[in-house]
N, CA, C and O atoms as CSV, one atom per row, in Angstrom:
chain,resi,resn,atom,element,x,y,z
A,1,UNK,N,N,0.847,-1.176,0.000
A,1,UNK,CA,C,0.000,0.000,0.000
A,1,UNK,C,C,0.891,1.237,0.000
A,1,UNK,O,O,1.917,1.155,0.675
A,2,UNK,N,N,0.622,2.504,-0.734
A,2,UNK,CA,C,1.246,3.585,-0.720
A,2,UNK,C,C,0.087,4.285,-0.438
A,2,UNK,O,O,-0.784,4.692,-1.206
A,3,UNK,N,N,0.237,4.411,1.331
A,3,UNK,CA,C,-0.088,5.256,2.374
A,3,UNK,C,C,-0.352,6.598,2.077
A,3,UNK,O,O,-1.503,6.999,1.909
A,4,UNK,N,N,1.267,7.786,1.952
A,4,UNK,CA,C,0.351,8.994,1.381
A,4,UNK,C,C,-0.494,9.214,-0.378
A,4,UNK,O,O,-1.427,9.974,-0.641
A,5,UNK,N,N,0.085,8.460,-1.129
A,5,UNK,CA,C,-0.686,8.744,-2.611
A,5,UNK,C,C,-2.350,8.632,-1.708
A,5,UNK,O,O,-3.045,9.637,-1.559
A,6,UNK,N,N,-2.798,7.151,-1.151
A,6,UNK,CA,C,-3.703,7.108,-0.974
A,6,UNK,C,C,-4.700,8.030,-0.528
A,6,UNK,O,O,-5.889,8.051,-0.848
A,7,UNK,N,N,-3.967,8.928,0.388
A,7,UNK,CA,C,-4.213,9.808,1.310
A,7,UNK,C,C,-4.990,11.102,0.340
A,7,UNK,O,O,-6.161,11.466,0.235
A,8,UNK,N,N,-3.755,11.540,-0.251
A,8,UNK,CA,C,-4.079,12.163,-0.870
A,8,UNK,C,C,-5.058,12.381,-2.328
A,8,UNK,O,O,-5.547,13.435,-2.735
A,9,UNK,N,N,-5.157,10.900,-2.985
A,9,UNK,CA,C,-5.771,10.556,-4.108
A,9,UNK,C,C,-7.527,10.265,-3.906
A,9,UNK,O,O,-8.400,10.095,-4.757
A,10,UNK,N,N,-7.610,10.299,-2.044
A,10,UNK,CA,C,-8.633,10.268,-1.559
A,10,UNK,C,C,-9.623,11.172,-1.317
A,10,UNK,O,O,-10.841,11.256,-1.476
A,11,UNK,N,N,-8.404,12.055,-0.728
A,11,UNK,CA,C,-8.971,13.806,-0.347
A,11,UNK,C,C,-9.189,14.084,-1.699
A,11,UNK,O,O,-10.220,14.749,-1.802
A,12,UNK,N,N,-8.641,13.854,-2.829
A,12,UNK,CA,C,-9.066,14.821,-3.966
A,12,UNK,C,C,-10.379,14.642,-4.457
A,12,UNK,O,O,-11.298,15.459,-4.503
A,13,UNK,N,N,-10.338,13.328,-4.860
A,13,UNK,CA,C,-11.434,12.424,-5.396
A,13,UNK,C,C,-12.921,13.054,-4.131
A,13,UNK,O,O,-14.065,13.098,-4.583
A,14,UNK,N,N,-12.702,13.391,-2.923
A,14,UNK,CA,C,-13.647,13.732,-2.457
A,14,UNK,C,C,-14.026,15.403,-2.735
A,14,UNK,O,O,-15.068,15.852,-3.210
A,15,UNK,N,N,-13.394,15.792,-2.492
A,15,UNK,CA,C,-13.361,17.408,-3.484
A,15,UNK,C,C,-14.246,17.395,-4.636
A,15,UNK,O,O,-15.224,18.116,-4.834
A,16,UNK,N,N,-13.661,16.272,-5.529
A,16,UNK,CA,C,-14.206,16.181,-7.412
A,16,UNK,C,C,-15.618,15.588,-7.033
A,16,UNK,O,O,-16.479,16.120,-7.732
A,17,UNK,N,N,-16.157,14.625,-6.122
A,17,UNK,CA,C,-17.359,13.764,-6.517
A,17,UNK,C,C,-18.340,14.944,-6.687
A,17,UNK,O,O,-19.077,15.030,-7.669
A,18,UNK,N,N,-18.316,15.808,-5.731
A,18,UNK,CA,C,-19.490,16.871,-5.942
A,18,UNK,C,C,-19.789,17.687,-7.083
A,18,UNK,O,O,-20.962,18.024,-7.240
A,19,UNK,N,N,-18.857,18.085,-7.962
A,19,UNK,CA,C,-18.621,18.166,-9.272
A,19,UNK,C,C,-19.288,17.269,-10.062
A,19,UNK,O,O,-20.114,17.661,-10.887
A,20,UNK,N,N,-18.999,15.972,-9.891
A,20,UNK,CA,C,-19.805,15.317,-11.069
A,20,UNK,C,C,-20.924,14.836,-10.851
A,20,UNK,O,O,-21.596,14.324,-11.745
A,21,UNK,N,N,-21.375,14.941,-9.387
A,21,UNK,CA,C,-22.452,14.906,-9.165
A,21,UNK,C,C,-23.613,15.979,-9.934
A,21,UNK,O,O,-24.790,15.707,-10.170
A,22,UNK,N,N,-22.838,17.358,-10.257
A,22,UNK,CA,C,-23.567,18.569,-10.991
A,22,UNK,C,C,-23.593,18.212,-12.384
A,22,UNK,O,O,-24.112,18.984,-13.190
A,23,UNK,N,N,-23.118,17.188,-12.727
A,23,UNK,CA,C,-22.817,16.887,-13.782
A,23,UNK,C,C,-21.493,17.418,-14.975
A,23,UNK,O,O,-21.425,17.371,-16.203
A,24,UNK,N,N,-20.486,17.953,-13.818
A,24,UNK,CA,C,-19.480,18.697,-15.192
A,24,UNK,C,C,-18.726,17.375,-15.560
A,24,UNK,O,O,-18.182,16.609,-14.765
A,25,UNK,N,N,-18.792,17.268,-16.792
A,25,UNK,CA,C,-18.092,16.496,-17.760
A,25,UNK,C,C,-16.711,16.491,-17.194
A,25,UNK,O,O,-16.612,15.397,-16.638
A,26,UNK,N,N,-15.647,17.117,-17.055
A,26,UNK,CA,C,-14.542,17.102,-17.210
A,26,UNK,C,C,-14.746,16.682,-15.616
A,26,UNK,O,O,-13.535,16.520,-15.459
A,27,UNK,N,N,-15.053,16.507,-14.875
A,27,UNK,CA,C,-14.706,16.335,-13.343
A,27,UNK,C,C,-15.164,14.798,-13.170
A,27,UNK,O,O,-14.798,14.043,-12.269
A,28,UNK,N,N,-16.022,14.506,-14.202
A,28,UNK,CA,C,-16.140,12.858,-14.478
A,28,UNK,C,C,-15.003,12.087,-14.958
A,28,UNK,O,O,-14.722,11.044,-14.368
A,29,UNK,N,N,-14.295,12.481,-15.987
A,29,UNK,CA,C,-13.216,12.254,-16.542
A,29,UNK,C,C,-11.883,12.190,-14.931
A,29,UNK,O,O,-11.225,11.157,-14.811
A,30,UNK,N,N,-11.757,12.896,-14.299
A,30,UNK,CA,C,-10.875,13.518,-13.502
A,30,UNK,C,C,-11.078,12.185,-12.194
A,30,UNK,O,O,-10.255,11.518,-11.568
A,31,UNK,N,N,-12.626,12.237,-12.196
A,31,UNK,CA,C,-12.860,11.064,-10.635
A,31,UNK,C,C,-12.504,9.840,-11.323
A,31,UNK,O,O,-11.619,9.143,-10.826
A,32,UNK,N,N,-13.056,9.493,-12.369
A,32,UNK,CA,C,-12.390,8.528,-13.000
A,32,UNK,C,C,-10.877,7.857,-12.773
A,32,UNK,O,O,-10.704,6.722,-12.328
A,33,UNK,N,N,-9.842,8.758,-13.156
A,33,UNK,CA,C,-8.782,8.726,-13.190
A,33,UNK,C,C,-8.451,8.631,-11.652
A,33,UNK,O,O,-7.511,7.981,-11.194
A,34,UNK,N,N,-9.341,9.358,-10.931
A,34,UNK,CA,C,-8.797,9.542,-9.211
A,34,UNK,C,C,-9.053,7.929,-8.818
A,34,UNK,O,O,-8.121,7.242,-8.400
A,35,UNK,N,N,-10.177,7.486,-8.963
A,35,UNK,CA,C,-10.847,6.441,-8.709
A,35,UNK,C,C,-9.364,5.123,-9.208
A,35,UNK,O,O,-9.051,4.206,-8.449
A,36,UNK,N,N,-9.042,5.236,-9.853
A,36,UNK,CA,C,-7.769,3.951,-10.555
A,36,UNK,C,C,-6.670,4.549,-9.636
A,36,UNK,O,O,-6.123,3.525,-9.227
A,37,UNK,N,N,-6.009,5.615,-9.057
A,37,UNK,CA,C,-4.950,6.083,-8.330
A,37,UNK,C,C,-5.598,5.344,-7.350
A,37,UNK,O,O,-5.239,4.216,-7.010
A,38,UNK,N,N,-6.459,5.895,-6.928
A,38,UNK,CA,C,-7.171,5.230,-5.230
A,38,UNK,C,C,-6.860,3.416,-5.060
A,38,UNK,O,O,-6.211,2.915,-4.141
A,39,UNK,N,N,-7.510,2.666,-6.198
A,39,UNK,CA,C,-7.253,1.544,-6.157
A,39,UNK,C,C,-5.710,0.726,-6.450
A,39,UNK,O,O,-5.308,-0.434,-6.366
A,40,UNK,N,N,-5.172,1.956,-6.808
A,40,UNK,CA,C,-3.837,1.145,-7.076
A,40,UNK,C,C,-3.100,1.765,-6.150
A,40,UNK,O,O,-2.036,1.392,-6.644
A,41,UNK,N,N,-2.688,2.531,-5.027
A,41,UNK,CA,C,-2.730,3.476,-3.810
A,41,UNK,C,C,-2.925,2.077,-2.665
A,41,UNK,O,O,-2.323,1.899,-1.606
A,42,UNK,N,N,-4.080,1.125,-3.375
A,42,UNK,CA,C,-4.618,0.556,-2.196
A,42,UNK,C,C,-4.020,-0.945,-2.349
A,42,UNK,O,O,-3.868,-1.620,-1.331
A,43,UNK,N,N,-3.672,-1.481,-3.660
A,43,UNK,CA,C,-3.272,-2.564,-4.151
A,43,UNK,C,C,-4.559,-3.228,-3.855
A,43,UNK,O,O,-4.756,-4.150,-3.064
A,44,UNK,N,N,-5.348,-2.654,-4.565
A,44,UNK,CA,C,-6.631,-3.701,-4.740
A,44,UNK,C,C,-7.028,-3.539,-6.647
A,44,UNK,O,O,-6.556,-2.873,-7.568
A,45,UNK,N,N,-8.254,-4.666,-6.490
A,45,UNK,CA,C,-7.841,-4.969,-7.915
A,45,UNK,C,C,-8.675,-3.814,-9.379
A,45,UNK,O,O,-9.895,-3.655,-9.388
A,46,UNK,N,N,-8.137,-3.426,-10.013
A,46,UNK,CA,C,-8.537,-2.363,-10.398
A,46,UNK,C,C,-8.294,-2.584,-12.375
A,46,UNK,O,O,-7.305,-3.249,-12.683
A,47,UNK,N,N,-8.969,-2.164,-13.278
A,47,UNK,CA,C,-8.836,-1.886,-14.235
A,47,UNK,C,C,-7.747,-1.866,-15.420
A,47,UNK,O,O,-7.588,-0.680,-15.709
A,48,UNK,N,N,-7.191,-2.419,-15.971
A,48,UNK,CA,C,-6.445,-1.659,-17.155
A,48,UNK,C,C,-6.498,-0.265,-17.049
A,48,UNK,O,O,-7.608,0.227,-16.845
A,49,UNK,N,N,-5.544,0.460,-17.145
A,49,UNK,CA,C,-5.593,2.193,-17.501
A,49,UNK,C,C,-6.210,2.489,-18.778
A,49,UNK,O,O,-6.055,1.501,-19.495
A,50,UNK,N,N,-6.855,3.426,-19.399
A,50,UNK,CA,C,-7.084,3.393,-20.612
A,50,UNK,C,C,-6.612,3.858,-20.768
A,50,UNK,O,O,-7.260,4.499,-21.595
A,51,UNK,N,N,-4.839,4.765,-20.670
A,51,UNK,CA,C,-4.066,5.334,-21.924
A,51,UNK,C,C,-3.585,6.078,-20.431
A,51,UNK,O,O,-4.027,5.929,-19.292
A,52,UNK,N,N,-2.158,7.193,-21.129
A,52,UNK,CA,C,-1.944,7.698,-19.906
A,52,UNK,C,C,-3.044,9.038,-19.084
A,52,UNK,O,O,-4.154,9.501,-19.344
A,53,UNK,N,N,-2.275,9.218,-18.288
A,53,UNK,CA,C,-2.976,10.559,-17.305
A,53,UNK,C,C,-3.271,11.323,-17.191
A,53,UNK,O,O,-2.817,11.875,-16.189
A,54,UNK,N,N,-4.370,12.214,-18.099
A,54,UNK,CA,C,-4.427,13.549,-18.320
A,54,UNK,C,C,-5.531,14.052,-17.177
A,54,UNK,O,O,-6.466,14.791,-17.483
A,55,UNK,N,N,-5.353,13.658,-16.090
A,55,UNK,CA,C,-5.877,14.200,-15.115
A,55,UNK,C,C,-5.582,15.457,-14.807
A,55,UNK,O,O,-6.480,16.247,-14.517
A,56,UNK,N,N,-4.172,15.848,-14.828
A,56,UNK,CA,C,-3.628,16.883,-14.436
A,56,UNK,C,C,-3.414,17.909,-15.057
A,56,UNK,O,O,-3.004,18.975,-14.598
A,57,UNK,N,N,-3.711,17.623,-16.274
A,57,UNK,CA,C,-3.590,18.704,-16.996
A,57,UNK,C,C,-5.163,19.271,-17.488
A,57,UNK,O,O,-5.440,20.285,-18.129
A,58,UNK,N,N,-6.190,18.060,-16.850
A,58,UNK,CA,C,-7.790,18.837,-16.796
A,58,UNK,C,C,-7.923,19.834,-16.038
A,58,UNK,O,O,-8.483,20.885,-16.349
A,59,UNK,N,N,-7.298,19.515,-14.743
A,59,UNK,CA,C,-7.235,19.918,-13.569
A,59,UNK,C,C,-6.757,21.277,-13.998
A,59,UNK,O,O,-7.530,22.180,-14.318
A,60,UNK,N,N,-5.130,21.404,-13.989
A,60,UNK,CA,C,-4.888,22.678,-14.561
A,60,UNK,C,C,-5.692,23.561,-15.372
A,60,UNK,O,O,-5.789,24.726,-14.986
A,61,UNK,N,N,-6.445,23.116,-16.713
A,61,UNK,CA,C,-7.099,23.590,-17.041
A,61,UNK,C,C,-8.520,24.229,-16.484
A,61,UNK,O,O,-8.814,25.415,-16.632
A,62,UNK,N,N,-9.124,23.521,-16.001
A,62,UNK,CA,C,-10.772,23.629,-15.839
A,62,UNK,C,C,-10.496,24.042,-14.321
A,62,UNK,O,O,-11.259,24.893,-13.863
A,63,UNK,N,N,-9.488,23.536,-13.480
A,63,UNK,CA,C,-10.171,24.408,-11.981
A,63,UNK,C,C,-9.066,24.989,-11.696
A,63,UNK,O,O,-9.038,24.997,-10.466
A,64,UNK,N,N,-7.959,25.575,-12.163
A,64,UNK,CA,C,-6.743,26.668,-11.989
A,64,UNK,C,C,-6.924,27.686,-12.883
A,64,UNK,O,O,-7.391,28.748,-12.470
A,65,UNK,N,N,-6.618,27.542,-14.106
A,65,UNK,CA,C,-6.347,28.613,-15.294
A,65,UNK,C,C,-8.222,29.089,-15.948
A,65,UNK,O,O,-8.302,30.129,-16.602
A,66,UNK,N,N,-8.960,28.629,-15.809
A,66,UNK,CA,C,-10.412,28.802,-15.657
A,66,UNK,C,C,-11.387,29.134,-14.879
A,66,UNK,O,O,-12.430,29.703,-15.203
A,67,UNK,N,N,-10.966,28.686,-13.562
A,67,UNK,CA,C,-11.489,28.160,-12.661
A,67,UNK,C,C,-11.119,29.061,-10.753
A,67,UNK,O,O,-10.336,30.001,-10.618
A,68,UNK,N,N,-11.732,28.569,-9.862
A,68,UNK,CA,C,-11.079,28.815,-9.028
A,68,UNK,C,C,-10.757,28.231,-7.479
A,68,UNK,O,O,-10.765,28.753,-6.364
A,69,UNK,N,N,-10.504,27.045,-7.924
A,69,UNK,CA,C,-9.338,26.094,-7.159
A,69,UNK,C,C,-8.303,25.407,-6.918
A,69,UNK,O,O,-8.142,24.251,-6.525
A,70,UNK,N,N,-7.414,26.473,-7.273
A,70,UNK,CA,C,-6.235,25.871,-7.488
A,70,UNK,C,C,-5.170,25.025,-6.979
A,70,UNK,O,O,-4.259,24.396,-7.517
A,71,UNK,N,N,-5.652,25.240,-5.487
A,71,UNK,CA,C,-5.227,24.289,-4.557
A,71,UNK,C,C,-5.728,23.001,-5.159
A,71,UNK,O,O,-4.907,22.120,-5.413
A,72,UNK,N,N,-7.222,22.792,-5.450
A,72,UNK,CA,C,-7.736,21.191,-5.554
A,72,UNK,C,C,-6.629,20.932,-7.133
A,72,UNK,O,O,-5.934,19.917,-7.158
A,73,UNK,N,N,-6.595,21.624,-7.974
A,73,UNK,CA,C,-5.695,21.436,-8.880
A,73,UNK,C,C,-3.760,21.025,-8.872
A,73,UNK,O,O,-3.050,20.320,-9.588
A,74,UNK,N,N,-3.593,21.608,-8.069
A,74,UNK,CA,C,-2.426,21.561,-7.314
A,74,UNK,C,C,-2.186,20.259,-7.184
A,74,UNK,O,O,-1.255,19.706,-7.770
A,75,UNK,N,N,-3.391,19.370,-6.035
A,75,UNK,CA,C,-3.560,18.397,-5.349
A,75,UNK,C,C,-3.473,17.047,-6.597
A,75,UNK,O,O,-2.728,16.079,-6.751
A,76,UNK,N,N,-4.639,17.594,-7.317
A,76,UNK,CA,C,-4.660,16.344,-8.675
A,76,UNK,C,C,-3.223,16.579,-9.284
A,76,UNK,O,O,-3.018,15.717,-10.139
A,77,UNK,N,N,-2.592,17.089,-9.203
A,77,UNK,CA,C,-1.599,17.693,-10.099
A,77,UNK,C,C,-0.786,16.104,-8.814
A,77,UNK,O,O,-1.014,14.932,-9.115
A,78,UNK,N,N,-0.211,16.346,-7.954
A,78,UNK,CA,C,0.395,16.164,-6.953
A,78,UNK,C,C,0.433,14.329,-7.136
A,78,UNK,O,O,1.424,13.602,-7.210
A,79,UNK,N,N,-0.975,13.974,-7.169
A,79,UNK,CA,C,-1.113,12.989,-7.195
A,79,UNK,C,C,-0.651,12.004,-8.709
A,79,UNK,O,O,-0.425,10.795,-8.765
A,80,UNK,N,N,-0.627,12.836,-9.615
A,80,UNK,CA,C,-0.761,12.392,-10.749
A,80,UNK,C,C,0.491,11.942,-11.004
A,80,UNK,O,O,0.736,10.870,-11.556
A,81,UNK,N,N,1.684,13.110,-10.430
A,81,UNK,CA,C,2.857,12.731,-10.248
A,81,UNK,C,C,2.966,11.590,-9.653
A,81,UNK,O,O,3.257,10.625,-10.361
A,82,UNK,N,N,2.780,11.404,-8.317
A,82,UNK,CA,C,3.302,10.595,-7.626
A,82,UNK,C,C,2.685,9.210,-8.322
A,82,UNK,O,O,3.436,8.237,-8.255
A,83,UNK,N,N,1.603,9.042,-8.878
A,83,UNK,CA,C,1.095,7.550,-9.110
A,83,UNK,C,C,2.353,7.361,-10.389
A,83,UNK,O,O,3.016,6.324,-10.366
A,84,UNK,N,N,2.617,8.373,-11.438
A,84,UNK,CA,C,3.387,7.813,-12.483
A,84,UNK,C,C,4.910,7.463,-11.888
A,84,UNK,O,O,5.575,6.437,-12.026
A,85,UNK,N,N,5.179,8.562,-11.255
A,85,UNK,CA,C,6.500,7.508,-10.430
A,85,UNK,C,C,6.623,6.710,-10.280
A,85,UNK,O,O,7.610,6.157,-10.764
A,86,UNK,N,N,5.630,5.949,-9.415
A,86,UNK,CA,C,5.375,4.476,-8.556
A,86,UNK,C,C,5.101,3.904,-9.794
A,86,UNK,O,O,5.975,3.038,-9.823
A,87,UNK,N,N,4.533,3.803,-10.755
A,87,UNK,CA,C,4.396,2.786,-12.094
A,87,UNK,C,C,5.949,3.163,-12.746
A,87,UNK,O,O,5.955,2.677,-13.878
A,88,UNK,N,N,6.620,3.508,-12.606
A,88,UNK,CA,C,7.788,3.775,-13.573
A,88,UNK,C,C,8.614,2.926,-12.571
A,88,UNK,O,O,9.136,1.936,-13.083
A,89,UNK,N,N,8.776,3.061,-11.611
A,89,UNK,CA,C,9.175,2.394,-10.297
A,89,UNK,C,C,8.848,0.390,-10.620
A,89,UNK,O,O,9.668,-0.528,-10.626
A,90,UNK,N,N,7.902,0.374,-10.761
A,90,UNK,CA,C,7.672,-1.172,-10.806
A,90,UNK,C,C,8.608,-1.681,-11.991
A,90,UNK,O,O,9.126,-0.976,-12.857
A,91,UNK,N,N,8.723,-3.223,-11.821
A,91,UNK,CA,C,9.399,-3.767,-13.009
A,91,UNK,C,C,8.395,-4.184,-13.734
A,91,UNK,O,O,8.600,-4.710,-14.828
């Protein structure tokens, strides 16, 4: 288990659900992606990726440079890093 990704891939994903609960498109896309960090964070069993991570650069877009949360952007940003590490990391 990787303790802080989790941590953090958790807090975000709770931030975003209310978002797509309103229905914004791009914050569906975003929990999505949070949702596969979370499970692989947790080493439980989870999905194929469908392609790489453009979580972070939704993020940037739609709730920093658009938007106004840049902290929660920050955060997806944060995470996005750290999960591709840990996969570059594995053999």
């Amino acid at each position: 288990m990787h303790a802080s990704l989790l941590t953090k891939a958790q807090a975000a994903l709770e931030q975003i659900e209310p978002l797509v609960t309103q229905g914004w498109a791009p914050a569906e896309s975003i929990a999505r992606q949070l949702r596969w960090c979370v499970a692989f964070a947790a080493n439980e069993p989870r999905e194929e990726r469908s392609g790489p991570f453009s979580t972070g650069l939704i993020a940037t877009r739609e709730l920093d440079m658009y938007g106004d949360r840049p902290e929660l952007a920050s955060l997806i940003n944060e995470v996005q890093r750290e999960t591709e590490n840990l996969l570059h990391r594995k053999p």
